[in-house]
LUMTI-437055 format. One record per residue (C-alpha): x, y, z. Coordinates in pm, whole numbers, plus 50000, padded with zeros to 5 digits. Each point is the difference from the previous one (the first is absolute). Layout:
X | Y | Z .
...
END
This chain:
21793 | 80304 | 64347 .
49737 | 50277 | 49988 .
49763 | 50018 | 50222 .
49723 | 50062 | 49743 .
50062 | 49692 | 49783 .
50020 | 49827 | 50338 .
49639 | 50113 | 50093 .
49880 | 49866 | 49662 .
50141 | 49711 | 50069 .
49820 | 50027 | 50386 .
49683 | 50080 | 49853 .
50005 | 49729 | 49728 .
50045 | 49698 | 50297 .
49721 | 50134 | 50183 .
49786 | 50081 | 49719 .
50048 | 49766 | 49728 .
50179 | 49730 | 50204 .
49772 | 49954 | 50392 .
49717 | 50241 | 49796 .
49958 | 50139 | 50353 .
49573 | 50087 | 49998 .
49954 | 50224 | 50275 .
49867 | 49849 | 50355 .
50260 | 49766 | 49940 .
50238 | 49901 | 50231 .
50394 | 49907 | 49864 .
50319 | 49791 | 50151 .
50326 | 50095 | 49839 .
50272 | 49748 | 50069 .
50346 | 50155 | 49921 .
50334 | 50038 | 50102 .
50203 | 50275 | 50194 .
50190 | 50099 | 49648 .
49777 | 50245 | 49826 .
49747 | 50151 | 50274 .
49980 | 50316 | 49843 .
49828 | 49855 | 49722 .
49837 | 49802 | 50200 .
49874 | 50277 | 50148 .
49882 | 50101 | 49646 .
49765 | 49655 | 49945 .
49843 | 50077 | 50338 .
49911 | 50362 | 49892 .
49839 | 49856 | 49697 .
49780 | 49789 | 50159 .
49876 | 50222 | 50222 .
49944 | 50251 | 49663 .
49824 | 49724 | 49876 .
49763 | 50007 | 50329 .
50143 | 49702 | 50190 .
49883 | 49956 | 50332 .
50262 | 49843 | 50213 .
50378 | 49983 | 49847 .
50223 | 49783 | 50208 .
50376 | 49919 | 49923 .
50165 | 49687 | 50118 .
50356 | 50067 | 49975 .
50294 | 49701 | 50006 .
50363 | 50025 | 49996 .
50177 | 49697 | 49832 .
50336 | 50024 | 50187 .
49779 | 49963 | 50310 .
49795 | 49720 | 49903 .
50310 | 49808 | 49897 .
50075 | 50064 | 50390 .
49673 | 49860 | 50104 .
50053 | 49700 | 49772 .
50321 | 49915 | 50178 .
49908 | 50092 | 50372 .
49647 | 49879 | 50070 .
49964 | 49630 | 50042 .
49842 | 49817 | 49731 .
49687 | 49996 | 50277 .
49972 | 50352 | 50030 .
50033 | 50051 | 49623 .
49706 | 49755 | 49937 .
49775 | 50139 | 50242 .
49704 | 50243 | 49877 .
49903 | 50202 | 50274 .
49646 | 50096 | 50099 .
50011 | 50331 | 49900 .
50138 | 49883 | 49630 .
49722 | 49760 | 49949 .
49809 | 50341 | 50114 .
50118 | 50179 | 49741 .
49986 | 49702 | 49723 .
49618 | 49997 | 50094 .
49922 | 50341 | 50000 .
50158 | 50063 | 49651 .
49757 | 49658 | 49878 .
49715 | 50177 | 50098 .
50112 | 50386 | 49932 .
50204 | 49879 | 49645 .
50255 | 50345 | 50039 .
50124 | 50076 | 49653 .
50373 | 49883 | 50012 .
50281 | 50177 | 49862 .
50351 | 49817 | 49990 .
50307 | 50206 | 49961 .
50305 | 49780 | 49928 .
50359 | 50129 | 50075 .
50182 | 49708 | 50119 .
50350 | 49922 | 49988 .
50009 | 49662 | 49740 .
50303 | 49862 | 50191 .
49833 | 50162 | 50381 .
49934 | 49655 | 50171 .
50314 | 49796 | 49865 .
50121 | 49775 | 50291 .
49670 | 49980 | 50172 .
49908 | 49669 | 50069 .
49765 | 49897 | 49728 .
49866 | 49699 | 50144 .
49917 | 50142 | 50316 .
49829 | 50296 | 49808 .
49825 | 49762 | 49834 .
49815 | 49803 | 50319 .
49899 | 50289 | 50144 .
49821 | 50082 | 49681 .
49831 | 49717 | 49970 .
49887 | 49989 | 50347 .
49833 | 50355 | 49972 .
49860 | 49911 | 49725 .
49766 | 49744 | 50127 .
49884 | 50295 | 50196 .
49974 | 50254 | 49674 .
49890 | 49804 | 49792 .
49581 | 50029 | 50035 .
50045 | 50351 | 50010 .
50182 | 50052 | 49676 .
49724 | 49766 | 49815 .
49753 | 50215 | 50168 .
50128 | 50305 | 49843 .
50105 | 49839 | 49661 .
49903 | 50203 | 49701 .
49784 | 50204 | 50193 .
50237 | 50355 | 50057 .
50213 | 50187 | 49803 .
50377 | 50028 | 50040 .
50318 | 50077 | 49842 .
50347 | 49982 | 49972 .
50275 | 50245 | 49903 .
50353 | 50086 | 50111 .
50233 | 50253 | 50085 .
50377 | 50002 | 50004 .
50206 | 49889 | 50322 .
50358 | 50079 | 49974 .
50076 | 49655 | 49997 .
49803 | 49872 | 49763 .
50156 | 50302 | 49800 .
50299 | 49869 | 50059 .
49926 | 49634 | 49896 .
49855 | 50141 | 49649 .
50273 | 50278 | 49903 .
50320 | 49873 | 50240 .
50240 | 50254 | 49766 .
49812 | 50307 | 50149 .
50002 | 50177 | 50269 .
49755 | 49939 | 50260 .
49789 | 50328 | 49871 .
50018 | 49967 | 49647 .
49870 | 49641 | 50014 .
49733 | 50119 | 50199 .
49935 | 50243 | 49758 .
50036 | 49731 | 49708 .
49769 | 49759 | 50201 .
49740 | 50265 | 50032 .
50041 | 50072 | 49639 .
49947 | 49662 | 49912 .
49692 | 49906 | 50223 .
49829 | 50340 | 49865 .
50039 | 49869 | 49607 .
49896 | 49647 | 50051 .
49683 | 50137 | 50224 .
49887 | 50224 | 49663 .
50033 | 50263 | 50246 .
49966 | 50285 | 49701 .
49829 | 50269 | 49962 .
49680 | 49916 | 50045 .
50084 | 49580 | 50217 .
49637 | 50017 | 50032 .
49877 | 50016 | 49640 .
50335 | 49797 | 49896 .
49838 | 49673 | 50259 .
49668 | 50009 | 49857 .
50175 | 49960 | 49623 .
50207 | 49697 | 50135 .
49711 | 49901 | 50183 .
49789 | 49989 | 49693 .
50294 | 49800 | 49810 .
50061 | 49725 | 50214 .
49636 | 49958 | 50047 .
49888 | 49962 | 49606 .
50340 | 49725 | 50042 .
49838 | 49784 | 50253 .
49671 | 50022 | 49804 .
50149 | 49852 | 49689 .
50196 | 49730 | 50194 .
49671 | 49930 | 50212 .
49832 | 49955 | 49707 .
50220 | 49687 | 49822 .
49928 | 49727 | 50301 .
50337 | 49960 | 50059 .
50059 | 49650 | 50181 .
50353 | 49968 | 50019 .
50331 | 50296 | 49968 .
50300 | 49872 | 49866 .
50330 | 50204 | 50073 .
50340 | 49906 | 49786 .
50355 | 50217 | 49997 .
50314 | 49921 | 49976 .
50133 | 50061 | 50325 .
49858 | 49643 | 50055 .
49638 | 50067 | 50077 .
49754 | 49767 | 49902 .
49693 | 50010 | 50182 .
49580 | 49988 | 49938 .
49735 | 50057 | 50292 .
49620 | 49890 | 49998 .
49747 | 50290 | 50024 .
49643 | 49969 | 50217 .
49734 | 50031 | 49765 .
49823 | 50282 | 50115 .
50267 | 50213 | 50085 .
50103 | 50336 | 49904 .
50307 | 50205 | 49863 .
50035 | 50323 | 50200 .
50239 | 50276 | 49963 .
49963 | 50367 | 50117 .
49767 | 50180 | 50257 .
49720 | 49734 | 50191 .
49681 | 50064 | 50192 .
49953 | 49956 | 50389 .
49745 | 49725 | 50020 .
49704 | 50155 | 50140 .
50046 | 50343 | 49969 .
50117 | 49960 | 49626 .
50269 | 50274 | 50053 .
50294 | 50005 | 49737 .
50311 | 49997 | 50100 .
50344 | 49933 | 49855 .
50222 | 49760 | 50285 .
50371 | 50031 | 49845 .
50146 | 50339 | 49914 .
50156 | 49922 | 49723 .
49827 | 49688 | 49832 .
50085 | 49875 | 49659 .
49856 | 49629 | 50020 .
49668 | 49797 | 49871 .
49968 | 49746 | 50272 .
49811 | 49637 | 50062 .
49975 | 49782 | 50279 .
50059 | 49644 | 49840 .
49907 | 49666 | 50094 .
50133 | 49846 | 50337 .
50191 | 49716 | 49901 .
49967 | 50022 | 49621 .
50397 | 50072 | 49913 .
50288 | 49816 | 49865 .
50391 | 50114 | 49883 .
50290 | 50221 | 50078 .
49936 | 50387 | 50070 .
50317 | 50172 | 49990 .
50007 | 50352 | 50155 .
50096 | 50309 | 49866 .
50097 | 50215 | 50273 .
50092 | 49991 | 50343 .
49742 | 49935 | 50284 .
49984 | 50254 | 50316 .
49863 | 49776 | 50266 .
49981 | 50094 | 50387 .
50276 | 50239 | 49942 .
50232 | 49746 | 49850 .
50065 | 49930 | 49587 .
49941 | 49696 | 49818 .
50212 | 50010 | 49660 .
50037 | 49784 | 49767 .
49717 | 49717 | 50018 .
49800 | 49783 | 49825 .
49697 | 49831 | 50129 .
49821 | 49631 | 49860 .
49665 | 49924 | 50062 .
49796 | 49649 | 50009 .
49636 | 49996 | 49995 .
50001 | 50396 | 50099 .
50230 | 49911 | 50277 .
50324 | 50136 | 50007 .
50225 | 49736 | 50086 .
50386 | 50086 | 49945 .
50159 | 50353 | 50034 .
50335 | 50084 | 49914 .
50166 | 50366 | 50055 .
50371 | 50154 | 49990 .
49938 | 50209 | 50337 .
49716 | 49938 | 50260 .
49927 | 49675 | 49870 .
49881 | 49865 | 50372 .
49819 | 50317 | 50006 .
49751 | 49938 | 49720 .
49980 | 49618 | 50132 .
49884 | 50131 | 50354 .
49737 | 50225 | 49763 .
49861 | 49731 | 49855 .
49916 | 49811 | 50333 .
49821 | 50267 | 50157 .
49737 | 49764 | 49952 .
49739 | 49769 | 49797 .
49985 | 50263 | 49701 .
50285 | 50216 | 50031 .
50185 | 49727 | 49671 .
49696 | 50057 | 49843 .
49916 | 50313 | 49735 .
49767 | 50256 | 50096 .
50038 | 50235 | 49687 .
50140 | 50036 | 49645 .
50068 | 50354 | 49868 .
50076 | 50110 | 49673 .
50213 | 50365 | 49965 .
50159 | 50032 | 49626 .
50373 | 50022 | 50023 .
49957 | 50368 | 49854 .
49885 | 50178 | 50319 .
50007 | 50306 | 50164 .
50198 | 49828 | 50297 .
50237 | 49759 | 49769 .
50072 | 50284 | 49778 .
50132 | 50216 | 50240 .
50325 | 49753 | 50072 .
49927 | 50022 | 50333 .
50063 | 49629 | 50204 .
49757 | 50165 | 50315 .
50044 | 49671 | 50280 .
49688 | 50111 | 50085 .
49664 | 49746 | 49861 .
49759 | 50243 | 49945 .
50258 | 50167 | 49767 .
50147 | 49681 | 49837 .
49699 | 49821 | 49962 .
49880 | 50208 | 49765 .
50322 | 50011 | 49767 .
49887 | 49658 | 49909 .
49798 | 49717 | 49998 .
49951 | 49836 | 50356 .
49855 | 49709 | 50178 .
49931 | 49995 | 50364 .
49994 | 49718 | 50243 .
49739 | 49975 | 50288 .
49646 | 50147 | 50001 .
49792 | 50081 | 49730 .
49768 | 50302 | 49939 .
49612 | 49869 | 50055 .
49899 | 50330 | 49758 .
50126 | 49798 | 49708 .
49733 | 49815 | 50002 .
49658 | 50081 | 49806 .
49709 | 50081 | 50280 .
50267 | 49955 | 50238 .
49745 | 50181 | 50275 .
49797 | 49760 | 49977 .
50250 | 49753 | 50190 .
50135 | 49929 | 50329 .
50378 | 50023 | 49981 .
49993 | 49624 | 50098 .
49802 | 49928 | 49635 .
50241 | 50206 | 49818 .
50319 | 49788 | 50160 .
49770 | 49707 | 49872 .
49998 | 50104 | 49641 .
50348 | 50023 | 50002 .
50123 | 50308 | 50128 .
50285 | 49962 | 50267 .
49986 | 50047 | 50313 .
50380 | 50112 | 50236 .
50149 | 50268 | 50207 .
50221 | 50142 | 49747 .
49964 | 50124 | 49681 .
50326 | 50065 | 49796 .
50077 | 50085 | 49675 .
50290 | 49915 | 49783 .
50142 | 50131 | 49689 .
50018 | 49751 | 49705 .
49964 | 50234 | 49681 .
50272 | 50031 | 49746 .
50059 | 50177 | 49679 .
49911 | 49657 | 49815 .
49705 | 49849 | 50209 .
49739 | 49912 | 49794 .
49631 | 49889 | 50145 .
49775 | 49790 | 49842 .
49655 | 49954 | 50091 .
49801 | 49672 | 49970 .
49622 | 50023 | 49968 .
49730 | 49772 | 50120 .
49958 | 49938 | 49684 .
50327 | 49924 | 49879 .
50105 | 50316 | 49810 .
50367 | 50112 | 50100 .
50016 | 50377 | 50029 .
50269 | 50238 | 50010 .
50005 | 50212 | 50302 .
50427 | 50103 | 50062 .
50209 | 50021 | 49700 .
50364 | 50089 | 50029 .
49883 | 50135 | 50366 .
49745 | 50211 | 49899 .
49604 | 50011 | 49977 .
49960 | 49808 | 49635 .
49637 | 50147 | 49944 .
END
């Protein structure tokens, strides 16, 4: 790939995705795969006039070796100088820039449950930091190709031509044109005259049907919000857009307003491991039976993370004819996939949802309905047939999806 459209594509993450302001300090997470254009991003924010640019790097081969060597102890364990760093980013808020790379099959035979315990027992410790920092920093997420993650999407090439396709592909779905920049603020502008209309009809309840077997509606809090696009740093009302590339209108519904059969679409990358082939039924918001062809015991262990992990944190609408869904590209890869289609996500909601959310604690937000988990995950349930119907507050049924697309 050239290196030019590559620094476009640098300069758009820092710019228009973390909007680096200068003094600023920045955290890029990202893997060992591209760190050449890694390189790049950290250039750009220091063009932009960061202060401080730090990169945490992982290596997914070697965490799977972690995961299977240290004793479930030593993997639950936060150590001082973690909680260190947890509290100095609370009280610093870095902008954070995720660059995703991971293999979508990496962690397969890691032992899930395990994984899982020593999750939950760090994030006891987490926790209080992350609400302290909710809403209140910028961030973003992009990706770059690893070779196999190439692989995984284009298995009939060779192992540089599907890195070549897989760069291709992530550069078309970003809008990463001739001008990214001035393409973002146009798409920006879109979604954000579609969230005003649907904000505007008092929409109580969203009713999915298709006929894969999906039949499913979900209770909205009164005063909250469709979002879609760039956001604003609480505080320092600073713009900035968190997923490079981002196709959805999204809602954080009701916790434990949700009843019928969700049936998804595409497969799930969780933890390095795929979950194909599953459906998902939910009583009072709760989902309460799970059935998949691979890695069903996998997306039961998910849901049990704990209280609201079976519980919905977000529905997202993305017409059928997108960027991402149009390419033909399957990605294994959520930030991709997501956005080829209509999505729920189980676990915690998004407190910005909500109207005056600032003036809140996090704990009154959880209390008017937003939930409240360690994981957030999204899963695909958009088809070419879904249709969406919403249900007013008073009474009116309302179009939204027709034939998986935007009816208005």
């Amino acid at each position: 790939m050239k290196k030019t459209v590559l620094r476009k594509y640098a300069k758009l993450i820092a710019a228009k995705g973390g909007n680096v302001q200068k003094g600023q300090d920045v955290e890029i997470m990202a893997e060992l795969d591209q760190p050449e254009f890694v390189k790049m991003v950290v250039e750009e924010c220091y063009a932009l006039g960061a202060r401080k640019v730090t990169v945490d790097w992982s290596y997914q081969p070697l965490t799977k070796v972690h995961q299977k060597k240290r004793s479930l102890t030593t993997l639950s364990k936060m150590e001082d100088w973690e909680v260190a760093k947890l509290k100095h980013h609370s009280e610093t808020l870095p902008v954070r820039i995720y660059i995703e790379s991971e293999d979508p099959d990496g962690l397969k035979g890691v032992n899930q449950v395990k994984m899982s315990k020593a999750a939950q027992a760090r994030y006891k410790i987490i926790k209080p930091y992350r609400e302290a920092m909710e809403n209140k920093y910028q961030w973003c997420i992009a990706a770059v190709p690893g070779a196999a993650w190439a692989k995984k999407v284009f298995p009939n090439e060779t192992r540089s031509r599907a890195m070549e396709k897989l760069w291709e592909a992530i550069l078309y779905t970003s809008r990463v044109d001739e001008d990214p920049v001035a393409a973002w603020d146009a798409h920006n502008k879109d979604l954000s005259e579609r969230c005003a209309y649907l904000n505007s009809l008092g929409i109580e309840t969203l009713e999915y049907k298709s006929a894969n077997g999906t039949d499913f509606r979900v209770g909205m809090i009164e005063d909250a919000l469709f979002m879609g696009g760039s956001e604003c740093a609480q505080g320092s009302g600073i713009e900035f857009n968190p997923n490079i590339p981002s196709e959805e209108v999204f809602i954080s519904p009701k916790k434990g307003v949700a009843e019928g059969l969700v049936v998804a679409s595409k497969p799930l990358s969780y933890r390095g491991e795929l979950i194909e082939n599953f459906s998902i039924r939910f009583e009072e918001g709760k989902a309460v039976e799970v059935h998949a062809e691979k890695n069903e015991d996998l997306l039961k262990e998910m849901i049990s993370m704990d209280e609201g992990a079976p519980y919905l944190g977000e529905c997202a609408l993305v017409p059928y004819d997108s960027p991402i869904r149009n390419s033909g590209v399957l990605f294994f890869n959520t930030l991709f996939d997501e956005n080829a289609a209509c999505h729920l996500a189980l676990g915690h909601g998004f407190t910005n949802t909500l109207k005056d959310y600032d003036k809140y604690t996090v704990k009154e937000c959880y209390e008017k309905g937003i939930n409240d988990s360690k994981i957030h995950v999204d899963f695909m349930i958009g088809t070419e047939d879904l249709s969406i119907t919403a249900i007013t507050r008073d009474g009116k049924r309302v179009p939204i999806f027709k034939d998986g697309n935007w009816a208005f």
